[in-house]
DRENPA-434343 format. One line per 10 residues: number of its first residue (from 0); their letters; for each residue x, z, y of N, C-alpha, C. Coordinates in steps of 0.1 Angstrom, whole numbers. Atoms other than C-alpha are relative to their C-alpha. Layout:
BEGIN
NUM = a = X,Z,Y,X,Z,Y,X,Z,Y ~ ...
END
This chain:
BEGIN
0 = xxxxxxxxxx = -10,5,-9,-215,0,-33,-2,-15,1 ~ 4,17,0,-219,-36,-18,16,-7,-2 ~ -12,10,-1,-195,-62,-33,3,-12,8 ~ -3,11,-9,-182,-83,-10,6,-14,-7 ~ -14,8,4,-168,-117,-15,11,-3,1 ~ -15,3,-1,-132,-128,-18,1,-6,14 ~ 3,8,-12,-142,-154,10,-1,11,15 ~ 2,-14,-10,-154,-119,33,13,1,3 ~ -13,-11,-7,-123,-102,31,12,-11,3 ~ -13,6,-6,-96,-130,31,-5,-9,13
10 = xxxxxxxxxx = 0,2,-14,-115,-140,68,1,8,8 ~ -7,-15,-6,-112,-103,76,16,0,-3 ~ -20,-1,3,-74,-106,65,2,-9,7 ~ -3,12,-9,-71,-135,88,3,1,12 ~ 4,0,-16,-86,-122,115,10,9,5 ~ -8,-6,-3,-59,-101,120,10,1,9 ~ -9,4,-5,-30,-105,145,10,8,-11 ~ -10,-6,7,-6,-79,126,-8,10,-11 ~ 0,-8,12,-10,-62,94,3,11,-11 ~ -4,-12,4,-6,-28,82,-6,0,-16
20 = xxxxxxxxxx = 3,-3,14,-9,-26,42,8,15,-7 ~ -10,-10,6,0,1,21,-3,4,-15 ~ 7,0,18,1,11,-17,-8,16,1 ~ 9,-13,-1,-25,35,-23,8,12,1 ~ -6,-15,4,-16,72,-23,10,10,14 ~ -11,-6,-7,9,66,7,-7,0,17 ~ 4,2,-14,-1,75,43,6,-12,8 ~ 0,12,-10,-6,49,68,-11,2,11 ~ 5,1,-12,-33,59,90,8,6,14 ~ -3,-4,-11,-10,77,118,5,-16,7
30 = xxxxxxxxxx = -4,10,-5,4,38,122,-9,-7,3 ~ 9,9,-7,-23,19,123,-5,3,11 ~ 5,-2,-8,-38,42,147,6,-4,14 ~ -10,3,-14,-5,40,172,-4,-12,2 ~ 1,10,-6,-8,5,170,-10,-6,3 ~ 15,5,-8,-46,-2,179,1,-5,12 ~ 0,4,-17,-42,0,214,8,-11,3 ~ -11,9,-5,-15,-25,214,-4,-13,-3 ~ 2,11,8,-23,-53,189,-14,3,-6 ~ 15,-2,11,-56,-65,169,7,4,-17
40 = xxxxxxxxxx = -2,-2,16,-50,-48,132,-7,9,-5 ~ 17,-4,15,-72,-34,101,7,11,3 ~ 1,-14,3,-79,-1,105,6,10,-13 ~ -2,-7,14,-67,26,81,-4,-3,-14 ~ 7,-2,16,-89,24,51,2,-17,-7 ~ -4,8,6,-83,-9,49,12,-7,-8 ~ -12,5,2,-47,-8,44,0,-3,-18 ~ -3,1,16,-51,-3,4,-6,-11,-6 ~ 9,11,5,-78,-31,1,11,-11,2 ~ -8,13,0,-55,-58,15,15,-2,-8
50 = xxxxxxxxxx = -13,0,9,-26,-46,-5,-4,-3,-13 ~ 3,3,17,-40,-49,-38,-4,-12,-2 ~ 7,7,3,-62,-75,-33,12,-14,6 ~ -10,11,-4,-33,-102,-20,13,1,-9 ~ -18,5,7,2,-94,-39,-9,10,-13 ~ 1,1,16,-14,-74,-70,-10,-4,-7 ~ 11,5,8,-45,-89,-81,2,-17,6 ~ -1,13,0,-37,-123,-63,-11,-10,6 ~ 17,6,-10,-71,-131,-48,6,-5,15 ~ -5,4,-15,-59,-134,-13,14,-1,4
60 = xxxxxxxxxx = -14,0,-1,-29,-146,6,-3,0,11 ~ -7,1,-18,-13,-144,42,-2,-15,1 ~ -2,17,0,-23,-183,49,2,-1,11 ~ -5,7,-14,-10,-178,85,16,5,-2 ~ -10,-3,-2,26,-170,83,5,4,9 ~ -1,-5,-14,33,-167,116,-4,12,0 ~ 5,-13,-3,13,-133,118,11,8,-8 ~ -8,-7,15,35,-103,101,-7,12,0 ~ 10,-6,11,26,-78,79,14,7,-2 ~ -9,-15,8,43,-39,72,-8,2,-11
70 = xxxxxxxxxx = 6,-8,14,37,-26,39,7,13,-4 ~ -2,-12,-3,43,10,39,-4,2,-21 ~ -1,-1,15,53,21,-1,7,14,0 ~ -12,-10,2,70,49,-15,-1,10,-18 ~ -9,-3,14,81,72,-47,-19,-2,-6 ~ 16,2,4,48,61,-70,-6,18,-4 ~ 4,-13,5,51,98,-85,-6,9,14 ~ 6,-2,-16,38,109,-44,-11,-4,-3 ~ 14,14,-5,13,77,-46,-12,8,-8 ~ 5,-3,15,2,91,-83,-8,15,8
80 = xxxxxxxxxx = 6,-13,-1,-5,127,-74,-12,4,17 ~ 8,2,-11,-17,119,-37,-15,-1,-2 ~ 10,9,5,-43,95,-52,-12,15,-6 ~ 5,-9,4,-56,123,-73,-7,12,4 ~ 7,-11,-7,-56,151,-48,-12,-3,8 ~ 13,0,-9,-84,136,-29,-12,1,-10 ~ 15,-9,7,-119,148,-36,-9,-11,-7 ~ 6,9,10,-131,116,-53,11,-15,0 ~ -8,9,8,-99,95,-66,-2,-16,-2 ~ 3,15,12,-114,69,-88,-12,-9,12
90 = xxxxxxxxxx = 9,4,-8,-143,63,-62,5,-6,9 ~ -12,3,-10,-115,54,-35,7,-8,-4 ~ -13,14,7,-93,31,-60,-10,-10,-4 ~ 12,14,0,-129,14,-71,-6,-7,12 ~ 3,2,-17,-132,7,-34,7,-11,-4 ~ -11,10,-1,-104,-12,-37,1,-13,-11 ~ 3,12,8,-105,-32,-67,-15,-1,-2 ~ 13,6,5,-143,-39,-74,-8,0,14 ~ 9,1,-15,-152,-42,-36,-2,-20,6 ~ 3,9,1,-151,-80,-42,-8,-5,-14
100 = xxxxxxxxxx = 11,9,14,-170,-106,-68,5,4,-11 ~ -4,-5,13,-166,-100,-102,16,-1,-8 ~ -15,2,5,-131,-114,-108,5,9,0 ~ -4,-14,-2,-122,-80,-96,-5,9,-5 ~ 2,-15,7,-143,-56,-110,5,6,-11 ~ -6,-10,3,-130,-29,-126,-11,13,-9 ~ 4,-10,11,-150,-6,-155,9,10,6 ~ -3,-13,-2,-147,28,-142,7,6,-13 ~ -10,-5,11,-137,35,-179,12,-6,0 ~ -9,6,1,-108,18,-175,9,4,10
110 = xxxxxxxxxx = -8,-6,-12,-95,36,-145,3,17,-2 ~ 1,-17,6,-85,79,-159,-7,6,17 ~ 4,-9,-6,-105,100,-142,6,11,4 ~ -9,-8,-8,-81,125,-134,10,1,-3 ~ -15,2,2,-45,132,-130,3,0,-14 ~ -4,-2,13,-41,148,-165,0,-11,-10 ~ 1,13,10,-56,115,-182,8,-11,9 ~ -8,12,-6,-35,93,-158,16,-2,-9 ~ -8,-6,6,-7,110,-172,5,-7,-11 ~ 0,5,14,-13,105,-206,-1,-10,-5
120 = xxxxxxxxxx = 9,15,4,-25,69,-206,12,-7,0 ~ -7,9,2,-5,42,-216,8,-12,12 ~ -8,5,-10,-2,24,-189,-5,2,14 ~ -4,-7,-18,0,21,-147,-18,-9,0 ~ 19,5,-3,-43,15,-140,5,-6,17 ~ 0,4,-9,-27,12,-105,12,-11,4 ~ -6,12,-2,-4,-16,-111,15,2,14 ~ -13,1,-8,26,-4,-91,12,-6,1 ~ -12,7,-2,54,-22,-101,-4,-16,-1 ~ 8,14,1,31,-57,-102,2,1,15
130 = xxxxxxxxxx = 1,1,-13,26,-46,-65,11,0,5 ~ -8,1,-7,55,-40,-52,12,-12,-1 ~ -9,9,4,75,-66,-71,-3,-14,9 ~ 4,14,-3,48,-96,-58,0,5,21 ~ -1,2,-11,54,-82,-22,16,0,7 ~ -16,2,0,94,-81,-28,2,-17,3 ~ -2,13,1,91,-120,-35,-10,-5,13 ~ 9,8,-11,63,-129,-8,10,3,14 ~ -9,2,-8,88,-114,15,18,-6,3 ~ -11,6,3,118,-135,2,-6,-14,5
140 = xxxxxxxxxx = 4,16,2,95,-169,1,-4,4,20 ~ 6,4,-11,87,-155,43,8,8,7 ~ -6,-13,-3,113,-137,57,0,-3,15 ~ 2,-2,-15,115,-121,86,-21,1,6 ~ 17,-5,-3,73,-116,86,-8,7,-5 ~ 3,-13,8,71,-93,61,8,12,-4 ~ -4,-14,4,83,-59,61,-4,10,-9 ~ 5,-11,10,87,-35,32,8,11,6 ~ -5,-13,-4,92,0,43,-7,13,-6 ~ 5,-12,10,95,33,24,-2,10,6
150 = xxxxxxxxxx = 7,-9,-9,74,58,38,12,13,2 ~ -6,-14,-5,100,84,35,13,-3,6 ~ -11,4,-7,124,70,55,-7,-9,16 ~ 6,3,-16,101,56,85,5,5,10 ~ -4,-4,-13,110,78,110,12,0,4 ~ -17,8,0,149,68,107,0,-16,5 ~ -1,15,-2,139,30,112,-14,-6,7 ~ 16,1,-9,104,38,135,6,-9,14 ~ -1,8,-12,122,19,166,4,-16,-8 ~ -3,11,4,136,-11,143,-21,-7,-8
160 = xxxxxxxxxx = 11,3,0,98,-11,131,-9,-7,9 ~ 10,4,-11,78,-7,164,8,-22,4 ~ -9,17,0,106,-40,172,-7,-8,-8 ~ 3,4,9,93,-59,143,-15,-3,2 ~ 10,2,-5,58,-54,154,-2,-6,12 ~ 0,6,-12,62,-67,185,-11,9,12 ~ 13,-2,-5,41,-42,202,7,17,5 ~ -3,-12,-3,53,-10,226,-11,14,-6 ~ 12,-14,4,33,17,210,6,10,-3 ~ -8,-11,-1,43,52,206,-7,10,-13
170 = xxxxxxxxxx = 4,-9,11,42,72,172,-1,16,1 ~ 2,-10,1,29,105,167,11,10,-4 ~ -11,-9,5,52,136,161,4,1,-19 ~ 0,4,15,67,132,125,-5,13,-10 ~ 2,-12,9,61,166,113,-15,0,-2 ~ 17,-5,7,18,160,113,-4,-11,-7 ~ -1,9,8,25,131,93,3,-2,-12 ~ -15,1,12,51,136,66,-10,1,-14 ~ 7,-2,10,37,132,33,9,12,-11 ~ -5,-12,7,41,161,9,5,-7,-13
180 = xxxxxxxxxx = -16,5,6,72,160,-15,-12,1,-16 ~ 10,-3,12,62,161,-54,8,6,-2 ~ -4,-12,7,63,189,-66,-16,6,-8 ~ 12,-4,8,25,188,-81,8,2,-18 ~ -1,-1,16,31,204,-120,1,-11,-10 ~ -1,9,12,29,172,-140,4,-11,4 ~ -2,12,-3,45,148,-116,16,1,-5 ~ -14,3,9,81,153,-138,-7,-11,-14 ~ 7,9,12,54,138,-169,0,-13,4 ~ 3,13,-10,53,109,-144,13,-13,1
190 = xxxxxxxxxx = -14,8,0,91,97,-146,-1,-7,-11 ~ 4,9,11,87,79,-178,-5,-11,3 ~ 14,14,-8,56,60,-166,9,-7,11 ~ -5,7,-13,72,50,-133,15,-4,0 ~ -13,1,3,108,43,-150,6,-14,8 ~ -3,16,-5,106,4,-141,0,0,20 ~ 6,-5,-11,89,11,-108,19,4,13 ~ -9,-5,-4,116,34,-97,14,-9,-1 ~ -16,6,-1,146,15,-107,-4,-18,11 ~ 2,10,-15,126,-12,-82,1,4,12
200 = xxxxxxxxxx = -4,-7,-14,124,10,-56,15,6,5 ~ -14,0,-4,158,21,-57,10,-10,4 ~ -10,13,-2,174,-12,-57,-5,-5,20 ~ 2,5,-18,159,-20,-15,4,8,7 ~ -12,-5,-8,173,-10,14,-13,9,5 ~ 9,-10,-7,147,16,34,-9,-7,5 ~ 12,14,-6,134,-18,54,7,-10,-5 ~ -1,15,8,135,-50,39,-10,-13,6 ~ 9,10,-6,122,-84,57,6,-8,-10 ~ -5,14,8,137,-106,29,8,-9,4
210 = x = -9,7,-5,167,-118,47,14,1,-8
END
């Protein structure tokens, strides 16, 4: 896998007009797609790179303000089991953290190889309540340019969004989108882990620009 530098990607994060981020696990490609045709923004796969690598690892920042930026979040116990169901996990989350210089890399042993050891491990390898907390305060210190929005409530607040974007685009039917509920076998083992998390997520409103 080629490591890029920090330098690479925060002038690909730049180049951006509007910014679709999201925490791993939670769908985002049906949005980025709507809004191609309208506005310049990062493709799907990129959404997880720019999220980690700016509010939870700290490497990169928004240094245009002006531009804004959705960040599409939701229950981690989803994110958690999502993450896992795809057909190579860890190879998709090492995308994300060790796809820049070494300040970032990431020891594969250091990331569980599958749900069961995710489970069991001590602590969050994917840093969810670091992430969501440092994009709670980036949208306090810029409000009104950064929206947090919980994926399972999108389509309740899809026209106060497209608004937000500034950009007429038209979203796909919600039913070939919806992400599947948890109900994977060990995502009850998961409440514990995600105690802090959750009592973050609960406290925001559905959309949140930090006003």
């Amino acid at each position: 896998m080629r490591k890029y530098q920090s330098s690479e990607v925060q002038r690909l994060l730049d180049s951006y007009e509007l910014r679709v981020c999201a925490m791993v696990g939670c769908p985002n490609r049906f949005f980025s797609e709507a809004l191609t045709p309208h506005v310049n923004v990062n493709v799907s796969h990129v959404s997880g790179l720019l999220s980690y690598l700016t509010y939870s690892l700290g490497l990169l920042r928004f240094t245009d303000p002006s531009k804004r930026t959705v960040f599409l979040y939701t229950d981690a116990r989803d994110a958690a089991t999502s993450l896992y169901s795809q057909q190579r996990p860890t190879t998709n989350y090492m995308a994300m953290r060790g796809i820049v210089d070494k300040e970032t890399s990431m020891s594969g042993r250091r990331v569980p190889q599958t749900l069961e050891a995710y489970v069991s491990s001590h602590t969050d390898a994917f840093q969810f309540v670091r992430l969501l907390t440092n994009y709670k305060k980036e949208s306090e210190r810029n409000p009104g340019r950064l929206m947090l929005v919980k994926y399972d409530s999108f389509w309740e607040h899809a026209d106060e969004i497209l608004s937000f974007c500034q950009v007429p685009a038209r979203l796909p039917v919600k039913s070939h989108v919806q992400a599947p509920p948890t109900t994977h076998p060990l995502a009850l083992q998961l409440i514990n882990k995600f105690a802090e998390y959750t009592r973050l997520y609960e406290s925001l409103p559905d959309v949140y620009v930090g006003e």
